[in-house]
C-alpha positions as CSV (number, residue, x, y, z in Angstrom):
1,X,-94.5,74.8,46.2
2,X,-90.9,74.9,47.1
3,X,-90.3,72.1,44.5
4,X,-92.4,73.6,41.8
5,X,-89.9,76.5,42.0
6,X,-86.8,74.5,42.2
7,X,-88.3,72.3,39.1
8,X,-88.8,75.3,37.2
9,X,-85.6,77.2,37.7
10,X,-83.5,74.0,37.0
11,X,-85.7,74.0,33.6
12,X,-84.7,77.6,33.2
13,X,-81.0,76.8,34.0
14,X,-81.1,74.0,31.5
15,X,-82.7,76.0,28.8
16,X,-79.8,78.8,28.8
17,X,-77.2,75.8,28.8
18,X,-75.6,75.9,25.5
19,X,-75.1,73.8,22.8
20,X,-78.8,73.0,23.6
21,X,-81.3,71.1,20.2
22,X,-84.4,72.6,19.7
23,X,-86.0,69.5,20.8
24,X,-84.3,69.9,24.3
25,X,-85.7,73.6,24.5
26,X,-89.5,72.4,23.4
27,X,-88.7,69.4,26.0
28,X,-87.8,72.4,28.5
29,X,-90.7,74.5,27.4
30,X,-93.2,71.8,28.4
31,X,-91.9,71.6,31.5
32,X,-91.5,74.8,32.5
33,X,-95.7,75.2,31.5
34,X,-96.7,72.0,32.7
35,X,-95.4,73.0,36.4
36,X,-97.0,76.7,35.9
37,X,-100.2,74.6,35.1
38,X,-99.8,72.3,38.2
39,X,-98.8,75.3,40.1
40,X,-102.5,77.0,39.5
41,X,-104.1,73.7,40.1
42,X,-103.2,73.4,43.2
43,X,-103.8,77.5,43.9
44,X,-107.7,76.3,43.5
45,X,-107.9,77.7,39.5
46,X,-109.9,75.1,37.4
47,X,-109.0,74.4,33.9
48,X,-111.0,76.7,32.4
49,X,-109.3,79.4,33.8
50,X,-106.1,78.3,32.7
51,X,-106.9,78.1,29.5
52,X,-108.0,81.5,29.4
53,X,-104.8,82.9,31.4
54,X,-102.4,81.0,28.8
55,X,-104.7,82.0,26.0
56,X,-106.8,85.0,26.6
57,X,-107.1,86.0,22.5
58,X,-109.2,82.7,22.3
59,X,-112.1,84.8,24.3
């Protein structure tokens, strides 16, 4: 837990770095949901779940 929070505010540190390329900040981006995703994973939330909490306007 302690790492998914140090992964995600190094992300967030990088992504406010300037002189940053977009594909840096979609790089970033990914990142920054992928550990969100991992995060709820491990909290027990299937995938279904997740897809509706990261896209609730597809319901």
């Amino acid at each position: 837990m302690i790492g998914i929070i140090a992964v995600v505010i190094a992300a967030y540190i990088l992504l406010l770095g300037k002189n940053r390329g977009l594909f840096e900040k979609i790089v970033v981006s990914c990142m920054i949901a992928g550990s969100y995703i991992y995060f709820l994973h491990l909290q027990g939330v299937t995938p279904i779940q997740i897809i509706e909490i990261l896209f609730p306007f597809l319901y």
